[in-house]
C-alpha positions as CSV (number, residue, x, y, z in Angstrom):
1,X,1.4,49.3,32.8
2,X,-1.9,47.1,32.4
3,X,-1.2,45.6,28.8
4,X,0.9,43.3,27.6
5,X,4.0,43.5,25.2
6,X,6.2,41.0,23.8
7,X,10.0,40.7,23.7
8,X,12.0,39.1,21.3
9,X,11.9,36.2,23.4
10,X,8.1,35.4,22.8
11,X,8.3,33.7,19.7
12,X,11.4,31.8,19.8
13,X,9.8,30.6,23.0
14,X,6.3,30.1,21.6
15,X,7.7,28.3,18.3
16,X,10.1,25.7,20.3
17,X,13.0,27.4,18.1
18,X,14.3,28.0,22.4
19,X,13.5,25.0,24.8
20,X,13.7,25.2,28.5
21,X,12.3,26.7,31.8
22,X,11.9,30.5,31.7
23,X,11.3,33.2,33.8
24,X,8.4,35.0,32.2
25,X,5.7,38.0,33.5
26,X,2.6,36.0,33.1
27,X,1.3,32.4,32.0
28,X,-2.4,31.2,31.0
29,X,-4.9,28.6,30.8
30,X,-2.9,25.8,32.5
31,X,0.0,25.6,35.1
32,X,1.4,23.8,38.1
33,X,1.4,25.3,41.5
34,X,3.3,24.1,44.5
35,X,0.9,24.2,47.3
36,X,3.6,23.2,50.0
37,X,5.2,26.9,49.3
38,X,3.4,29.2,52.1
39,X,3.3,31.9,49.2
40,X,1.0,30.3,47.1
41,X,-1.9,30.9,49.4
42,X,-1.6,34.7,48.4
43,X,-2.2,33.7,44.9
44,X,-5.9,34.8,43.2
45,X,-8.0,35.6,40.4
46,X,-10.9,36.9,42.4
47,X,-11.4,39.4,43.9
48,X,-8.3,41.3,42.5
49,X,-5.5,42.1,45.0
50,X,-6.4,45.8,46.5
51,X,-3.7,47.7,44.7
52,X,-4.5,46.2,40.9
53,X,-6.1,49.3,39.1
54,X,-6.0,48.0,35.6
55,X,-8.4,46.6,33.3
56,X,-9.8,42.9,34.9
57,X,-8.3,40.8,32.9
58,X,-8.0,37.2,34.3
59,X,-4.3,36.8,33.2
60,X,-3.4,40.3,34.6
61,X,-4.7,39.9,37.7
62,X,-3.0,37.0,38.2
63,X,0.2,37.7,37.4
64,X,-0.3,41.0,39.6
65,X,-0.8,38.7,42.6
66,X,1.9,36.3,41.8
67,X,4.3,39.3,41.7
68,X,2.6,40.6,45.0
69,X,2.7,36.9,46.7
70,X,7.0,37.4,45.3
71,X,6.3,34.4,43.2
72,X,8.2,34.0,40.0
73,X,6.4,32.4,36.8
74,X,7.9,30.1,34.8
75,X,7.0,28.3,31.0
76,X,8.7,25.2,30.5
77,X,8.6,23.8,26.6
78,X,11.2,21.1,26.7
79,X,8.2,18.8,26.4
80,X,4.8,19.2,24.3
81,X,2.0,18.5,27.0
82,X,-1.0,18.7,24.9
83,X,-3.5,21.2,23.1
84,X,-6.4,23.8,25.0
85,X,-9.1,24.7,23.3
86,X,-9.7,28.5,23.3
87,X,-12.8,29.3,25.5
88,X,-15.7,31.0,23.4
89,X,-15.5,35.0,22.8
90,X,-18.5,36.5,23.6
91,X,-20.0,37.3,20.2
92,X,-19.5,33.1,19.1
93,X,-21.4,30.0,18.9
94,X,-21.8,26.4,19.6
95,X,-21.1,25.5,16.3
96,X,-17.8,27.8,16.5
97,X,-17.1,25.9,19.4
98,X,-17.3,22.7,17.7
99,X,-14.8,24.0,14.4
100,X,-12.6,24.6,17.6
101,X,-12.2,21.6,19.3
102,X,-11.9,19.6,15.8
103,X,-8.9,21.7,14.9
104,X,-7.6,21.5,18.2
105,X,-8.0,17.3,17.1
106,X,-6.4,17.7,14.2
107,X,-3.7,19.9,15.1
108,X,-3.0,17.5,17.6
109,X,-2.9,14.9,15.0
110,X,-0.5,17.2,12.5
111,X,1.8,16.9,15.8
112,X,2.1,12.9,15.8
113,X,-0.1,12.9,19.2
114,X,-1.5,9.2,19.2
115,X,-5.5,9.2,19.9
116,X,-7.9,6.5,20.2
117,X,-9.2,5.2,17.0
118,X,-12.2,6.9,15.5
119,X,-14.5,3.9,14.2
120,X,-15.5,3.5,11.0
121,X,-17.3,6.7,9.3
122,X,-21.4,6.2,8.9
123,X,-23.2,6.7,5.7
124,X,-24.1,9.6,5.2
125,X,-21.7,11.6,7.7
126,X,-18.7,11.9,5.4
127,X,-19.5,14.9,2.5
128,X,-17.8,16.1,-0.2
129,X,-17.9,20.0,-1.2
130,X,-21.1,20.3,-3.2
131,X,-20.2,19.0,-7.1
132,X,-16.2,18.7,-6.1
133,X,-14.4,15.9,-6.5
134,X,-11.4,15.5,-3.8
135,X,-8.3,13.7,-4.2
136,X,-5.6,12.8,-1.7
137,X,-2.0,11.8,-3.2
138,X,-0.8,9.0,-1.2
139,X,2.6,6.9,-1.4
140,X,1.3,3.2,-0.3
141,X,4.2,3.0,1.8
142,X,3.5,6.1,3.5
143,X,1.0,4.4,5.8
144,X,1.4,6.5,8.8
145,X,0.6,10.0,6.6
146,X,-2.6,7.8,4.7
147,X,-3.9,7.0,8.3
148,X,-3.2,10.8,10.0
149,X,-5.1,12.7,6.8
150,X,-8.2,10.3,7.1
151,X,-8.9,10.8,10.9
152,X,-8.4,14.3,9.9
153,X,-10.8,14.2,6.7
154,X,-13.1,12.7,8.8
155,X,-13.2,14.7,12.0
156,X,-14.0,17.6,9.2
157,X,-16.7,15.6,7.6
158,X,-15.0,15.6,4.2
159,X,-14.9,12.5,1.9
160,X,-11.8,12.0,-0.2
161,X,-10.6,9.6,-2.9
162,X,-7.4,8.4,-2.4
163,X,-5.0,8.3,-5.1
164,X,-1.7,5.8,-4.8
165,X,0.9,8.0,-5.7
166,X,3.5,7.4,-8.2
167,X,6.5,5.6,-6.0
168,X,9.8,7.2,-7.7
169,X,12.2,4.6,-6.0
170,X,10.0,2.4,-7.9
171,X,10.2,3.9,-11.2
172,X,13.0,2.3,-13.6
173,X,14.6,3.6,-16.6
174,X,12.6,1.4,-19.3
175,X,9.3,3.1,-18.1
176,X,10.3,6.2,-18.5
177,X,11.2,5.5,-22.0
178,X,8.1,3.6,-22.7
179,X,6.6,7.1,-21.1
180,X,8.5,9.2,-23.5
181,X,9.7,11.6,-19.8
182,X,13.1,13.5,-21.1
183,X,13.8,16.3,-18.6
184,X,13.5,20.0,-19.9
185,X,16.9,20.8,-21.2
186,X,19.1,22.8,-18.7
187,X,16.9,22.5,-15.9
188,X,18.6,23.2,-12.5
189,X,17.2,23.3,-9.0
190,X,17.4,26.3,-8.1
191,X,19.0,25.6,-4.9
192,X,21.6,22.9,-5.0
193,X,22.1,22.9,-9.1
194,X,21.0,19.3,-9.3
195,X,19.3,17.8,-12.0
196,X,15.8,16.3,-12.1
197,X,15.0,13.4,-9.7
198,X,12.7,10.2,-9.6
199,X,11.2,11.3,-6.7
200,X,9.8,14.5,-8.3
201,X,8.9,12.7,-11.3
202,X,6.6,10.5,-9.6
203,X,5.3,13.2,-7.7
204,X,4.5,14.8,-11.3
205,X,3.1,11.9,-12.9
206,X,0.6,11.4,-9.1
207,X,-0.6,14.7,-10.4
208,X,-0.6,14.4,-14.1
209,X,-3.1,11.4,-13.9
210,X,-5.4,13.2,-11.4
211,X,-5.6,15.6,-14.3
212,X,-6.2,12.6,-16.7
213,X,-9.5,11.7,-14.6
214,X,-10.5,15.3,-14.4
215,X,-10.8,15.4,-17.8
216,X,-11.7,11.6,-18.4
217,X,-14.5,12.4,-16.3
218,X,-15.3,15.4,-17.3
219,X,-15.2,17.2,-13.8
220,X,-16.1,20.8,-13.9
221,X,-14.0,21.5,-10.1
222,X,-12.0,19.4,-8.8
223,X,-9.8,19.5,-5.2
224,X,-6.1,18.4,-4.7
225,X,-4.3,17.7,-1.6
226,X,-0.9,15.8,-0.7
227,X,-1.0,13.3,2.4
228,X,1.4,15.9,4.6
229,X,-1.0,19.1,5.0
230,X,-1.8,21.1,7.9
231,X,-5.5,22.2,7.7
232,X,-6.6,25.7,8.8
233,X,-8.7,26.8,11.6
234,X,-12.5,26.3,9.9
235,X,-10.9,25.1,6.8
236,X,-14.2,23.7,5.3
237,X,-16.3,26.9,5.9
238,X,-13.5,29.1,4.6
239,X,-13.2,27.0,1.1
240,X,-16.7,26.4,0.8
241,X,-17.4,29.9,0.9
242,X,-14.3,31.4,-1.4
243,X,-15.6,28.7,-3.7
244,X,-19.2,30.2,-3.2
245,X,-17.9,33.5,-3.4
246,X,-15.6,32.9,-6.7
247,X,-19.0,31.1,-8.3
248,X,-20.9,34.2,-7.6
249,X,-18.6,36.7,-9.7
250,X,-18.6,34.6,-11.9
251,X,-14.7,34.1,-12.2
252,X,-13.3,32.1,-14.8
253,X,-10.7,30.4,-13.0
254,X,-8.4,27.1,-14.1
255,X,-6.6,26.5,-11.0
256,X,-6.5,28.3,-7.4
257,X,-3.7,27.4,-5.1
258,X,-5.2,26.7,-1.3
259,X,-1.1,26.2,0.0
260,X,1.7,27.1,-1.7
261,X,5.2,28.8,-1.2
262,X,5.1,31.9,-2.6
263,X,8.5,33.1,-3.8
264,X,7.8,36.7,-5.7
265,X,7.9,38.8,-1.9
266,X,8.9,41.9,-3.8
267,X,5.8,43.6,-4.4
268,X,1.8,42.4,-3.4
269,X,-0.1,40.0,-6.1
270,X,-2.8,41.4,-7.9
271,X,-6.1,41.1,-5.7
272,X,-9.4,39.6,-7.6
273,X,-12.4,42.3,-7.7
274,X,-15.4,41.2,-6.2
275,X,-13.9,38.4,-4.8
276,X,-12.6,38.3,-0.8
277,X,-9.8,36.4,0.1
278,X,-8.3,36.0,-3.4
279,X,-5.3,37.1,-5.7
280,X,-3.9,36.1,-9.1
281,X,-1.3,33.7,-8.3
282,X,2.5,34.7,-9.1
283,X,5.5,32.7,-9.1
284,X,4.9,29.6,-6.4
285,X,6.3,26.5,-5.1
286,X,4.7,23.6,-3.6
287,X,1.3,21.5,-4.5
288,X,0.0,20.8,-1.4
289,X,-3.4,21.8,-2.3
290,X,-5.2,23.1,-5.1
291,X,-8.3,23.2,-7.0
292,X,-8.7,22.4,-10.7
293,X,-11.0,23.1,-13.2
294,X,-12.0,21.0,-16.2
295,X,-10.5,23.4,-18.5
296,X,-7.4,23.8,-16.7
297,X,-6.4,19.9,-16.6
298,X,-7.1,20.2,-20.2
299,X,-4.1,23.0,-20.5
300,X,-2.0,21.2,-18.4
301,X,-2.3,17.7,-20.2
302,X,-2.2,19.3,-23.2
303,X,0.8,21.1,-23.0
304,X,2.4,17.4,-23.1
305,X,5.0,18.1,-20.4
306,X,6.6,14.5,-20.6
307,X,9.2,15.4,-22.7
308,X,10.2,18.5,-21.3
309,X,9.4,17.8,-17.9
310,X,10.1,19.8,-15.1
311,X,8.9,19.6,-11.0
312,X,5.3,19.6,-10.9
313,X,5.5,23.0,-8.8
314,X,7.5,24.5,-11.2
315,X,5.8,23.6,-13.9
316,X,2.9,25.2,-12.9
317,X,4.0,28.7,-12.6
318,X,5.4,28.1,-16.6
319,X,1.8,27.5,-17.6
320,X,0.6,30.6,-16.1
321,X,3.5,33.0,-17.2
322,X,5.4,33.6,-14.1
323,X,8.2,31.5,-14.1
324,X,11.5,33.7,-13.1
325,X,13.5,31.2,-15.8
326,X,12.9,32.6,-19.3
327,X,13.9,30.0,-21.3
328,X,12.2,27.1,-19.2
329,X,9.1,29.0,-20.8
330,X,10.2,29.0,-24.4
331,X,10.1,25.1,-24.2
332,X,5.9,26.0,-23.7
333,X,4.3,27.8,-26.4
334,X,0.8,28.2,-24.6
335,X,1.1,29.9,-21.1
336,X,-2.5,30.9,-20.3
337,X,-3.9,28.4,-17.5
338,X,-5.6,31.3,-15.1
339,X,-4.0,30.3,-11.7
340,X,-5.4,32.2,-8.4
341,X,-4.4,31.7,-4.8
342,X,-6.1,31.8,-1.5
343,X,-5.0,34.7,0.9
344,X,-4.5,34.0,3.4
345,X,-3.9,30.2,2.4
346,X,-5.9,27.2,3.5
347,X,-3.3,24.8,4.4
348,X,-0.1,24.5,5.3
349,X,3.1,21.5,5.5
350,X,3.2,20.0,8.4
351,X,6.7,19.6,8.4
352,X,9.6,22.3,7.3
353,X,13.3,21.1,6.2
354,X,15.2,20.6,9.8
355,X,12.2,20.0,11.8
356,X,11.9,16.6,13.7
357,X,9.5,14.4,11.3
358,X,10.3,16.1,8.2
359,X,11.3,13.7,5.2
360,X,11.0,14.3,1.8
361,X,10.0,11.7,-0.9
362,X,11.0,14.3,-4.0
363,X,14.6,15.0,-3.0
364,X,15.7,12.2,-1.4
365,X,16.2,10.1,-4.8
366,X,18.1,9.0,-7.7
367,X,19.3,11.2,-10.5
368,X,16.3,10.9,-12.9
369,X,18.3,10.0,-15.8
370,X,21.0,7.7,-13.8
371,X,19.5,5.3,-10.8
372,X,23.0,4.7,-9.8
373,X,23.2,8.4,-8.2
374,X,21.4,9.6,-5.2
375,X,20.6,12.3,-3.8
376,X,20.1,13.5,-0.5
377,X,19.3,17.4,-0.6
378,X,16.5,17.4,1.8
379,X,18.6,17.2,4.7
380,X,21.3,19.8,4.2
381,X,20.2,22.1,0.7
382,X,16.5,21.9,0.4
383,X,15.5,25.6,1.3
384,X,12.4,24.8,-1.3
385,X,10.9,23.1,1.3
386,X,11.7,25.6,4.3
387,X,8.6,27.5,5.8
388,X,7.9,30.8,3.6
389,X,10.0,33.6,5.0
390,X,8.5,37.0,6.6
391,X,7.1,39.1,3.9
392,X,7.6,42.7,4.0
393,X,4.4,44.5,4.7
394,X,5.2,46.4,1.7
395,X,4.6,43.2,-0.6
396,X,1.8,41.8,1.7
397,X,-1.5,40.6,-0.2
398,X,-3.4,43.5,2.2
399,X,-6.4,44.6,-1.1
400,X,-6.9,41.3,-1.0
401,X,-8.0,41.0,2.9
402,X,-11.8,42.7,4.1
403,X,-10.7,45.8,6.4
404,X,-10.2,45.4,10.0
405,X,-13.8,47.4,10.9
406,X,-15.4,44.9,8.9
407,X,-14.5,42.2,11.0
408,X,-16.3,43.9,13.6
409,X,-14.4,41.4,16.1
410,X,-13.0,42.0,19.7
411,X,-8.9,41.3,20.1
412,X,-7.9,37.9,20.7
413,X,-5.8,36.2,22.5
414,X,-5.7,33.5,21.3
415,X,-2.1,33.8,20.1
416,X,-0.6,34.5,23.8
């Protein structure tokens, strides 16, 4: 009828959750065609087959004429053949164009496609946001992830400081008395009842001395990321200006979430006045990225969480009073670290529990208090690292978003 609808095929097809061939209505940008079938010299995309009346729309007309010519499309997703730039809309420019084709790189990248090595950066090229400091979390022995987020930083022009992450297999239990670390009594994983592990105390402490600079060095804003992030499309521009934007109302602000899990989906967080693209953070998991003030490291350090320690992400939510656990927020008397998230976030895992490349260096670990027991939750029980589940529009962060008529975009299709 001239416009196109999906079934409840589309996205188990589009998100490899269904592989195969398929018999579909219409395909785009790129496709095979077998010129020995007499058929396929009916096929066109100009002019339009005499009996197409609808709007002239490249895909439309095509897939008019294929059904005309009695050929049958197909999509086939048993392999991943590579990544298409979108063409330019009408309305964008050249240096749209090049945002695009760097996150197509990158995405690419996020996938495990092998490029050619990108030489060395020159001086000069590689920036860092304005006075923000940004560091990446990195296990040494997580060379692969160190090497993927550099050509990544630097096909986005941003300049990090790596920071060699705390290695929990390494960690024995003479330094973590010398440390003073006791886990917070009664703490439970939510998910498979298991107690504190190595692995996410090393990921805590990784964090905990970023904080330790921060304030060391007195830096006003700083930026965290973890080596296994999926960047959004024009993710520079987009932080650059919420940070401009958040400057401008002058928000006092201690830590902003730019990727996180959220896990209150029962009702919308609270939407920041004056400021686009921004809500007061509630309960959360995950610390793939985030930004820091001065003050709020302070907070954090000085709520001297070795000896009631918890997982870094849910320790977090504790300082900023939304923990669902009330008596994991008894052990912290202070609970006033003013934490904000992105909407709609700024980057993502690259991996979710079950997907091929996924691994975990948290949950896949010893018993914090006993290195003789393992665990291996990742695989089978981790639904903390799952991708975040479809929010009902009810509880959807929409006061926080500019209205559709501001936008004053056309449709895309990018997402066909």
């Amino acid at each position: 009828q001239g416009y196109y609808k999906r079934t409840l095929d589309y996205p188990l097809i589009r998100e490899w959750k269904r592989t195969g061939c398929f018999a579909v209505p219409m395909i785009h940008s790129t496709f095979l065609i077998d010129l020995r079938k007499e058929a396929s010299t009916k096929l066109m995309f100009y002019p339009p087959h005499q009996d197409y009346t609808w709007s002239f729309d490249d895909i439309m007309v095509f897939a008019f004429s294929s059904r005309q010519a009695g050929i049958q499309m197909f999509v086939c997703n048993r392999e991943h053949y590579g990544f298409l730039p979108m063409p330019l809309k009408s309305h964008q420019t050249l240096q749209e164009e090049k945002e695009n084709f760097v996150h197509t790189l990158i995405e690419a990248m996020s996938n495990g496609l092998a490029l050619p090595l990108i030489p060395h950066a020159q001086a000069g090229r590689l920036m860092s946001f304005s006075s923000t400091q940004i560091f990446m979390i990195n296990l040494k022995r997580r060379k692969d992830r160190r090497d993927r987020m550099l050509r990544t930083l630097y096909e986005q022009e941003i300049a990090v400081k790596i920071v060699e992450a705390v290695d929990g297999k390494a960690l024995n239990t003479s330094q973590l008395k010398a440390l003073s670390i006791d886990m917070l009594p009664g703490y439970r994983d939510p998910y498979s009842s298991r107690p504190l592990t190595r692995g996410e105390i090393g990921c805590f402490l990784s964090h905990y001395y970023i904080w330790k600079e921060v304030v060391n060095r007195g830096l006003e804003k700083t930026l965290v990321i973890e080596d296994d992030v999926r960047f959004e499309h024009q993710f520079k521009r987009k932080l650059m200006k919420l940070m401009d934007d958040i400057e401008q109302a002058q928000l006092d602000w201690e830590l902003i979430y730019i990727g996180r899990k959220r896990m209150q989906v029962q009702e919308p967080e609270k939407a920041v006045p004056n400021v686009m693209n921004l809500v007061e953070a509630d309960y959360s998991y995950w610390t793939l990225g985030y930004a820091i003030s001065f003050q709020g490291a302070q907070k954090l350090i000085g709520a001297e969480p070795f000896s009631k320690m918890l997982p870094v992400d849910e320790f977090l939510p504790v300082m900023y009073n939304k923990h669902p656990v009330a008596k994991y927020m008894e052990y912290y008397e202070s609970r006033d670290l003013k934490a904000f998230s992105a909407e709609p976030l700024l980057v993502y895992p690259t991996h979710y529990t079950g997907q091929p490349g996924y691994l975990s260096d948290t949950e896949t670990s010893t018993i914090w208090d006993n290195e003789t027991v393992s665990t291996d939750w990742d695989r089978t029980h981790s639904w903390k690292s799952r991708q975040q589940g479809t929010i009902h529009s009810d509880a959807q962060n929409k006061d926080a978003l500019p209205s559709q008529s501001s936008l004053n975009t056309p449709s895309s299709r990018d997402e066909l």
